[in-house]
N, C-alpha and C positions, 0 to 999 in steps of 0.2 A: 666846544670840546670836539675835537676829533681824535679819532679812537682807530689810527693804521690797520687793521683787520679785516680781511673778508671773510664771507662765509667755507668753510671747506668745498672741495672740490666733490668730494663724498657725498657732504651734504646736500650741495644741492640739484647732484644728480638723482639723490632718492628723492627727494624733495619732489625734482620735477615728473619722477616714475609715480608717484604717488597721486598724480593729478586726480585721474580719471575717478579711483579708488575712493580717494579722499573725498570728491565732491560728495560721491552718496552717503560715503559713510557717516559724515559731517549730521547727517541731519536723521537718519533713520534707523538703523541698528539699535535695537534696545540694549541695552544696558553692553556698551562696547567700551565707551568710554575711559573706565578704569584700568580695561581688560589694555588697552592703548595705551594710553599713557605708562603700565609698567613697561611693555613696549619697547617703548621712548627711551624710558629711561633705562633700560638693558644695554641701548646704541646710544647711552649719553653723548659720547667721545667723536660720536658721528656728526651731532649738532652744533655749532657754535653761531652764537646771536651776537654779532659786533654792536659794543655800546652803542656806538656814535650813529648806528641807525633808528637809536633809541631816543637817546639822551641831545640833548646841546643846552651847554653851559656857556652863557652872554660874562662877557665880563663885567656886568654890573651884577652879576650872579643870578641873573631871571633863566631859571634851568625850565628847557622845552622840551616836552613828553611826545612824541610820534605815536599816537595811536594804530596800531594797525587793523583798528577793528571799525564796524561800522558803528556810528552812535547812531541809535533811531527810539531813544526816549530809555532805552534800559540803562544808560547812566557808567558805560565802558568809558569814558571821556574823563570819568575820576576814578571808577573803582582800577583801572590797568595801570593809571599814573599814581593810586594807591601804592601797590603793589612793589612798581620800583621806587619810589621815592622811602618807604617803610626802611629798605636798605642801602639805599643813597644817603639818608639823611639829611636830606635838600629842605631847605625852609618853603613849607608847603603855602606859606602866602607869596611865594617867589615863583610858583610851580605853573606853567604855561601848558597846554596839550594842542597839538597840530594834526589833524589828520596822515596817517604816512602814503606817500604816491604807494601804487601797483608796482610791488618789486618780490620775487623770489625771497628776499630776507625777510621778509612778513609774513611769510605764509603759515599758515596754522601750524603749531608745533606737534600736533598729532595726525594732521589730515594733509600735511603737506602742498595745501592752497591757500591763498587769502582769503578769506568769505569770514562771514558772520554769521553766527546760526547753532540751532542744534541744542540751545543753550549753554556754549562750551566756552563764553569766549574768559570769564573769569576761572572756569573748574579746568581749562587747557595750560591758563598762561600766569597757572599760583604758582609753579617753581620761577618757570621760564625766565616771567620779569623779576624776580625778584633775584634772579641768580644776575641778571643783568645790571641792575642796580648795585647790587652787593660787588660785582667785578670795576664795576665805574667807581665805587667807593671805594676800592682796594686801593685805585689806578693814583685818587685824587694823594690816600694820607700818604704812600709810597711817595709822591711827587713833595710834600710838605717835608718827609721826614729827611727825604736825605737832602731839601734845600738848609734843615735846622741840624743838619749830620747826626741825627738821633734815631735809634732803630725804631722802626713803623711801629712794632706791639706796644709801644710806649706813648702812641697818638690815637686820637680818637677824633672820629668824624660827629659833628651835632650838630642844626640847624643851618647848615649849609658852610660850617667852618669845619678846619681841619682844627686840632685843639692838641698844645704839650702842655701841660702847666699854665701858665700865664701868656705864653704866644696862640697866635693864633691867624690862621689865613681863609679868606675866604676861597668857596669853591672857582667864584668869576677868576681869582687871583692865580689857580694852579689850573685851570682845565687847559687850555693852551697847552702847556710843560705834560701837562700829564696825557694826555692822548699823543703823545710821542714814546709813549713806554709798552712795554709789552705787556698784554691783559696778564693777570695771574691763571695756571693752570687750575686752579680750585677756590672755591670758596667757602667760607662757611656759613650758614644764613642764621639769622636772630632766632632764637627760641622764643614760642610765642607769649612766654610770661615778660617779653620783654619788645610785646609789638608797642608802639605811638600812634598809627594812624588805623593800621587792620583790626578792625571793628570796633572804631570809631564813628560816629555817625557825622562824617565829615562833607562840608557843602560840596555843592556838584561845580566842576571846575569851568563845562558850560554854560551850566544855569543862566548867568545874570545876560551872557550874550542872546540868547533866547529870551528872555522876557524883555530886551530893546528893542530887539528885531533887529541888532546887529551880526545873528550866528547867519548862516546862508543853509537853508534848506534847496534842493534842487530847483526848487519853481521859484525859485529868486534870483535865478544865474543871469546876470548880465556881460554879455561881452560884444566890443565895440564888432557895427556891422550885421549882428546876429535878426536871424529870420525867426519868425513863430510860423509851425505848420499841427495841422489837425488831417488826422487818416479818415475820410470813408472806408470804414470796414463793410465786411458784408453780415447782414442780419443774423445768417446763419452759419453752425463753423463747417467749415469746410466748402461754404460757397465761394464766386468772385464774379468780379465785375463782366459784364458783360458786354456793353457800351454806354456811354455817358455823355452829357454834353456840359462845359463847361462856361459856357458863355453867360450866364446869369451870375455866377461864382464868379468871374472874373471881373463883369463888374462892379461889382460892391469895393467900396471905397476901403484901399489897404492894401488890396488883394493883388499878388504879385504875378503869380504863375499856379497851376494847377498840372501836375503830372501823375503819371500811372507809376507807383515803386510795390513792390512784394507788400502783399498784404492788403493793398487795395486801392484808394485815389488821393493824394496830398496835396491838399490846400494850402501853399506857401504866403504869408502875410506879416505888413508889418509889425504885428501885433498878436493878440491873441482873439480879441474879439471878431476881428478883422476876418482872421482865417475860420471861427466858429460859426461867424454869418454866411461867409464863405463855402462851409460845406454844408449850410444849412440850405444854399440858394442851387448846390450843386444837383444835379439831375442825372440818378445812376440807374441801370437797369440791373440787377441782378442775377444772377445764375447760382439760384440756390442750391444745388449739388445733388448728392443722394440721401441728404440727413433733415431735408426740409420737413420728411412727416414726424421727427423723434419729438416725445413728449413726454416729462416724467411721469405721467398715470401708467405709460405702456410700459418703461424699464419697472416701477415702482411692481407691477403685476409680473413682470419675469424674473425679479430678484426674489419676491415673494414665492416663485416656485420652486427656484434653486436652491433658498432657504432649506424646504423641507427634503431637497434630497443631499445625498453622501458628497461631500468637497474632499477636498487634496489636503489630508492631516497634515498637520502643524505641528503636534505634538499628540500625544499618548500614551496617559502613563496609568498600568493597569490595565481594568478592562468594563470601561465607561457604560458603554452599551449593556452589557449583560447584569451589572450592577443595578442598572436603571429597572432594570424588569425587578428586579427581587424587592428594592427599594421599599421603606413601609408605605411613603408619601410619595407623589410623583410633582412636576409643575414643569408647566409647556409654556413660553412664552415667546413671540417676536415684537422684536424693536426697531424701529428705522429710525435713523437720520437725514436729513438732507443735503444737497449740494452747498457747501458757505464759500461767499466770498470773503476777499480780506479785507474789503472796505477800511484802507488807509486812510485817513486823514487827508492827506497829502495826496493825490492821483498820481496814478503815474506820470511821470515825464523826462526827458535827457536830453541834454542839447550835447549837439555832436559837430566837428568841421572836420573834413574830409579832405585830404590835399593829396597830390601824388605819393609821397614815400609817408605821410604820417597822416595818424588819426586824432583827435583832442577829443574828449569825452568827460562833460563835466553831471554827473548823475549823485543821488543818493542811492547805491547799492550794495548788498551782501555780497556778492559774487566777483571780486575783482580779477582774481586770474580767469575765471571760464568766461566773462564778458569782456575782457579783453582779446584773450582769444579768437571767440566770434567774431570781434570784432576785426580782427585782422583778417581774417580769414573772405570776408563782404567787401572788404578795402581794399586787399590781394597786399597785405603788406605784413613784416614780420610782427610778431606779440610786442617785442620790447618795442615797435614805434606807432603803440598806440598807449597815450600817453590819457589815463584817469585819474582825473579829481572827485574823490570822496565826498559830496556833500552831506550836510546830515539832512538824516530822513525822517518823514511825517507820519511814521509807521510804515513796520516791514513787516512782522508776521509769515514769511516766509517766502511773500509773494514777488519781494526782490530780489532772490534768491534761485532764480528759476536756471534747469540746466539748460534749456535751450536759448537761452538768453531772449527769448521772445521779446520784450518791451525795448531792450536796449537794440538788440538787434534792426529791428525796425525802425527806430532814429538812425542808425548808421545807413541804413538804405536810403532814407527820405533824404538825409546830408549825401549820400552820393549821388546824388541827383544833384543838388547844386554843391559843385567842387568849390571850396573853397570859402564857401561862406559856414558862419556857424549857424545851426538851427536849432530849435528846440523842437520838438516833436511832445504836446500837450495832448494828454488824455483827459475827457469831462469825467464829471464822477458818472455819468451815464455810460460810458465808454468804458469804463474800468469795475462796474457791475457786473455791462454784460460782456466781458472782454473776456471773459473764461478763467482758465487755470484756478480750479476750485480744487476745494476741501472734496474728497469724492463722496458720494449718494452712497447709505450703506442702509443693508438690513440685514439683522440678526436673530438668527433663532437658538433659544436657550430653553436646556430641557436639564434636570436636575431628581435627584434622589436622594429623598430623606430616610436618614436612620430613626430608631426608635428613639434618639436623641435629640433629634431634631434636627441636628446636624448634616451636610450634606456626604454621601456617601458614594453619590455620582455626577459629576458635569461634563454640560453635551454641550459645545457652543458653535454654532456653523454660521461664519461669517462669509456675506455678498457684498461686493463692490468691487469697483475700478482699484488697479494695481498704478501706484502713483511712478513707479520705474519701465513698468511694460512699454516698450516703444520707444527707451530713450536709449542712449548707448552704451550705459550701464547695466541694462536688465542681463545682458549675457552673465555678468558674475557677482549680480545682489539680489536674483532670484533662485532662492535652490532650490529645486523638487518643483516648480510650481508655486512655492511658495515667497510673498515679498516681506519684510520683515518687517515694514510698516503697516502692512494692513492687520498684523494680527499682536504686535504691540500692544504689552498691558492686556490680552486676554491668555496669551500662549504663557507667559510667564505668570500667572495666578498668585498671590502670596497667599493665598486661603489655604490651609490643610485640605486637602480631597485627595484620598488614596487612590480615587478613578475618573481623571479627566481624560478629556478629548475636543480640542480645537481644531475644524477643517474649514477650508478657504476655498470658495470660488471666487475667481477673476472675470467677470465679463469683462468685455470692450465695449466702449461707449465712444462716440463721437466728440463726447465734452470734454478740455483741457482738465488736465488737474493736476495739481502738485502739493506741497507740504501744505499747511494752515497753521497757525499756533499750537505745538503737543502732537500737531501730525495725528499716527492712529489713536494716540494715547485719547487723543479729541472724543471719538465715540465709542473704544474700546472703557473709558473712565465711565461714561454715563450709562452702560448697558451692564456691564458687571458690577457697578455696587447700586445700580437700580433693582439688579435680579437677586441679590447678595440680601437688598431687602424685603424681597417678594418672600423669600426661602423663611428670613428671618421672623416675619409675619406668620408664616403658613407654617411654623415650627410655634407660634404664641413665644419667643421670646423677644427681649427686647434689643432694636438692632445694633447698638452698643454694646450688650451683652454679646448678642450673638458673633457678634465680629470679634474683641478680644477672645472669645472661646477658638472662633477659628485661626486667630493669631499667635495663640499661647506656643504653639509649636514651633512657629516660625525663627530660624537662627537668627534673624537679621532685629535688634531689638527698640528700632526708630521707629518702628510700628505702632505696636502698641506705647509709645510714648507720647506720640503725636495725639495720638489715639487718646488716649487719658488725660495730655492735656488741654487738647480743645475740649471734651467733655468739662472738665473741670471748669475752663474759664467761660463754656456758654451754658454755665449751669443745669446741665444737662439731667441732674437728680433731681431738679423742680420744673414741675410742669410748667410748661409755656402758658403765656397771657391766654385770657378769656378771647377764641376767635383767631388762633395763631396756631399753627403746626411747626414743628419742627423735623428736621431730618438728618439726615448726617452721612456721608461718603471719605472714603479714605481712598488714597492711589499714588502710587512711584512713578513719575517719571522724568528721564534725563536725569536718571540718582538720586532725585529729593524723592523724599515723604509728603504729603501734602494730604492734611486732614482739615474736611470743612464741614461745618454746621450750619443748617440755610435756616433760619425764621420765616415764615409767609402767613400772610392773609392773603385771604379772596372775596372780593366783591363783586357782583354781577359778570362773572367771568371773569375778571381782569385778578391778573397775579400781581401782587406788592410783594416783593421780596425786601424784608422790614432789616435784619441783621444777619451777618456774616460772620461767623469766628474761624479762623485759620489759625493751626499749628503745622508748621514746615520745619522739617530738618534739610538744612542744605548743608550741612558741617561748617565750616568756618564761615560766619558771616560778615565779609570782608568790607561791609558797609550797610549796617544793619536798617540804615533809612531809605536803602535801595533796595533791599530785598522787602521789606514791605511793600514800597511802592508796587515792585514788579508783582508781589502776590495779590493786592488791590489791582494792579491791573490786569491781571491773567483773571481775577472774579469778574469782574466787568463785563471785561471781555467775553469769558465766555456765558456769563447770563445774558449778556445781547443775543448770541445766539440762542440759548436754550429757551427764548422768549418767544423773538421775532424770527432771529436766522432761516432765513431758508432762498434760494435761487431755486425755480421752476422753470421747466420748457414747454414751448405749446408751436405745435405746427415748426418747431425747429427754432424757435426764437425764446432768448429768454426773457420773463415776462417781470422783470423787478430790473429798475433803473437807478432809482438814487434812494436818499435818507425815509423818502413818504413811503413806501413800500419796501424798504430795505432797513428801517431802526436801528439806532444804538441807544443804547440804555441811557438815559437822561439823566440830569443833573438830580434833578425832582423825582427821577423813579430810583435812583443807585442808593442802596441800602447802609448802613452801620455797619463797615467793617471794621473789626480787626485780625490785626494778625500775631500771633509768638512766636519767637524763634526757639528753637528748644537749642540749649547752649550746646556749643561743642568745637573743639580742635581737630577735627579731622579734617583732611582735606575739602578746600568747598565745592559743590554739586550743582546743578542748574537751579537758575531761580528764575528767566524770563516766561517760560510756556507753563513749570507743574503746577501751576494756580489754576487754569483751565480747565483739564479733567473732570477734577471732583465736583463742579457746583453744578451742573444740571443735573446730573443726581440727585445730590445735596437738598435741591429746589423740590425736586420730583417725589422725593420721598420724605419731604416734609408736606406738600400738597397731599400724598396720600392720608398720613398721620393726620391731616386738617377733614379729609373729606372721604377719603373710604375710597376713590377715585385711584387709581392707577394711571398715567401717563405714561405713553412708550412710545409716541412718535414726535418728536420735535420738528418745530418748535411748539410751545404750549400757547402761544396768540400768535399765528400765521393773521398777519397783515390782510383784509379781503382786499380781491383785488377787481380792480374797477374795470 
């Protein structure tokens, strides 16, 4: 099917003004989203999405879906080809999905870039595609009706045929004819009593390629000619190479060449092994810099002092401080988290070939215009001639997603070194532990005041940590006041009644990379407020169910307390847990959902079994209800890994956890009974990849308390000893 249309000229001049904007917005602004999208849809008339960079219709009628998002296990590979196919009405055992190239008509319909992230990519593109579909489906019966000289309202499109009465043509038959017509200026889309496939629990259109090993994840990319190279990095960040000798690396069997590119020494080989023995035999000197003495005990002891003094307000509403003196009860508590990595699955890697006027770039990444970009920019050549292939990824969590394009970047440097050939540029999972760009080191102190009710009548929260925007070239206009809106995400917005809060923010500077993690701040803004939420709840003698509906009774917004009620209900939260089990419970928004969870635990000789999980999520329309489970099963997972094991340390400058043995993920044999409910609803849908995250080390934490009388407030709760 081809569909004569480009995008307007309007469009994607804002499109491309919106670059810089969009990249951060994409992933950090609390609750922006919605605020966006009306937006959007105020400049509808600005945007226009050409099917045919959507759609292609085979004449045997096999219709192929152009994804433009990244698939990295959250399941965009069916729920976006849901989406338009819902108003295409394409026979979805006919339905194909393609990765779409790096092109300006892809680019986020809110954020005005391609990337993946943020959890937006189904809550962005619920009109979008399906306005898309619905115009390709205008284009097909229009094309049937006037070959049967019968007016269109009198045809009906179904399972991939156009339909009058007893005639009938398939879509293979009109797309040709019909992408020669002009799109319709308007559409009307289905009312939802009359969706087929949106919220349907319908298979994943990747799936079966994936369990062959036919789908190509990045570290499968073969192309003829292609080199395998590994970087000597230097130990510490911010050091570099000093002198090195490479004659030992050169000779090991494989081993091509060894050169010096940004970043540190590359070992080019036929292979992978090849280039790993390679940098293994290499002989570097170092030039640790000025960051070789940092260590997290000394930041851990100066966040700790910052803690207790006045930060750059966030918010303040009332008069928090002077409340707190009158207050009948007081409670003083600090919490830290630590540095996480994203511990992908998949390591990083991209293979890249570099020639005079063009670049090739075959990676699994979120970020395709801003690593495109870079990428031109290292090559000295324009954006449109570097030319990216989408592969899928082994998990991203955020960490393919980076502004500075650091991973990708650095393949394109090790490929301009050898012009013309492709490389992959392989990272070990030792490499991509200590490779930086973390979750940042936080610590929080929370001060509160109780009324005679129990209830709180004052909250003091004074958040320390690394500013994930400071230093990038967005901080000029997504820092206001001192303040980043990620770092104080899910505390600054409170959904509890307290007539007297107050949120303030210091920013140190650290040496260490960081950037988003799955939930971003919501990550330990979730664990620290409904950990203290139950401390309050405690030291008031009510119970933390109770106490939370009484603080929610107020709240306008009423997915709260729904969530709220239903997870209670289905982890039977009126009868006491098993003989030797605690229970606990945390609620928290973010990226628009509700996500309420209820943790189960037992303890044995220190060791935490987290036994069952119950989760109620409002994401509003759940456009594939077996994927929005999945993702909230994997956002628990995930972040009980962390709230277990998680943690990256530094000593003498170096960080001191390499792979799985001292770096855990939650195991087959340790991951608990989940479930999850979706509480029903037709509203527009909300993130569902990262808000499973938040709540469970809470969750966890204040069910160990309920088990042992023990309080927990530094994560993780079994830090790995380290050897």
């Amino acid at each position: 099917m081809s569909l004569d249309v480009s995008i307007s000229r309007r469009g994607f001049l804002k499109g491309g003004a919106m670059l810089g904007a969009g990249l951060v917005l994409a992933f950090h602004l609390p609750a922006t989203l919605k605020r966006l999208q009306a937006a959007q849809a105020a400049d509808a008339p600005a945007k226009e999405y050409p099917p045919d960079a959507f759609i292609r219709i085979a004449p045997d009628g096999t219709t192929t879906i152009l994804c433009n998002k990244a698939e990295m296990g959250q399941g965009v590979y069916t729920s976006l080809p849901m989406l338009i196919c819902e108003e295409l009405e394409a026979d979805w055992s006919q339905v194909r999905v393609e990765p779409a190239p790096a092109a300006i008509v892809y680019a986020h319909p809110v954020f005005g870039i391609q990337m993946t992230g943020g959890s937006t990519s189904v809550a962005s593109s619920w009109e979008q595609m399906r306005r898309i579909g619905a115009v390709a489906r205008t284009m097909l019966v229009e094309t049937a009706a006037a070959r049967w000289n019968v007016p269109a309202v009198d045809c009906r499109a179904e399972n991939g045929f156009v339909l009058h009465g007893d005639r009938k043509l398939s879509f293979g038959e009109l797309a040709e004819e019909a992408g020669r017509r002009t799109p319709p200026a308007s559409v009307t889309l289905k009312d939802p009593k009359d969706f087929k496939l949106i919220g349907k629990a319908t298979p994943r259109l990747e799936g079966p390629d994936k369990v062959s090993g036919k789908g190509q994840f990045g570290i499968d990319v073969r192309v003829p000619g292609m080199l395998f190279a590994v970087l000597a990095r230097p130990p510490v960040f911010g050091g570099k190479p000093k002198q090195w000798d490479s004659a030992a690396a050169q000779a090991v069997p494989g081993v091509l060449a060894v050169k010096a590119v940004a970043g540190g020494v590359a070992v080019y080989a036929s292979n992978t092994w090849a280039a790993l023995k390679g940098r293994e035999a290499l002989k570097v000197q170092w030039d640790d810099g000025p960051n070789a003495g940092f260590s997290t005990a000394a930041q851990r002891a100066g966040f700790q002092k910052l803690a207790r003094e006045p930060g750059t307000v966030a918010v303040a509403q009332g008069d928090a401080p002077g409340a707190l003196k009158t207050a009948a009860k007081t409670l003083d508590a600090e919490y830290e988290v630590p540095y996480l990595a994203h511990a992908c699955m998949e390591p990083l890697n991209c293979t890249v070939r570099v020639d005079a006027d063009a670049v090739e770039i075959w990676a699994g990444t979120q970020f395709q215009t801003v690593d495109q970009g870079n990428a031109a920019k290292i090559a000295g050549v324009k954006p449109e001639q570097v030319t990216i292939h989408t592969m899928l990824l082994g998990g991203g969590f955020g960490r393919r997603a980076n502004p500075a394009s650091d991973w990708s970047n650095e393949a394109v440097e090790v490929a301009k070194a050898m012009p013309g050939k492709p490389v992959m540029t392989v990272w070990s999972r030792e490499d991509d532990t200590r490779g930086g760009w973390y979750r940042p080191h936080w610590v929080s102190r929370l001060r509160a005041g109780l009324g005679a009710d129990g209830l709180p009548v004052a909250w003091l929260h004074t958040i320390v940590g690394q500013s994930i925007l400071a230093g990038t070239p967005f901080e000029a206009f997504m820092v206001r006041g001192g303040i980043d809106a990620t770092s104080v995400e899910g505390a600054s917005d409170l959904p509890y009644a307290v007539a007297n809060l107050q949120v303030d923010l210091h920013s140190p500077k650290s040496p260490v990379p960081v950037q988003w993690w799955r939930s971003v701040g919501h990550s330990h803004t979730g664990f620290v407020v409904e950990s203290f939420v139950d401390e309050c709840a405690h030291a008031a003698g009510i119970d933390p169910l109770e106490y939370r509906r009484r603080l929610l009774a107020k709240h306008k917004d009423p997915r709260f307390l729904k969530c709220l009620n239903l997870a209670a209900a289905k982890a039977g939260w009126s009868r006491p847990p098993e003989k030797g089990s605690g229970r606990g419970i945390a609620i928290h928004e973010s990226f628009e959902s509700v996500v309420c969870e209820i943790a189960e635990v037992t303890q044995k000789d220190g060791r935490v079994q987290v036994t069952r999980v119950v989760a109620a999520v409002d994401c509003g329309t759940a456009v594939n209800p077996d994927m929005v489970r999945a993702q909230i099963e994997s956002g628990i997972v995930y972040g009980l890994s962390a709230a277990l094991y998680g943690q990256i340390t530094l000593k003498d400058g170096r960080v001191e956890q390499g792979n799985f043995d001292d770096y855990p993920a939650v195991r087959l044999s340790e991951s608990p009974q989940i479930e999850v409910h979706i509480v029903p609803s037709e509203a527009p849908p909300t993130g569902v990849g990262e808000p499973g995250t938040p709540p469970i080390a809470a969750a966890v934490g204040n069910a160990l308390f309920a088990l042992t009388g023990e309080r927990h407030r530094r994560l993780p709760l079994m830090p790995v000893a380290k050897s």
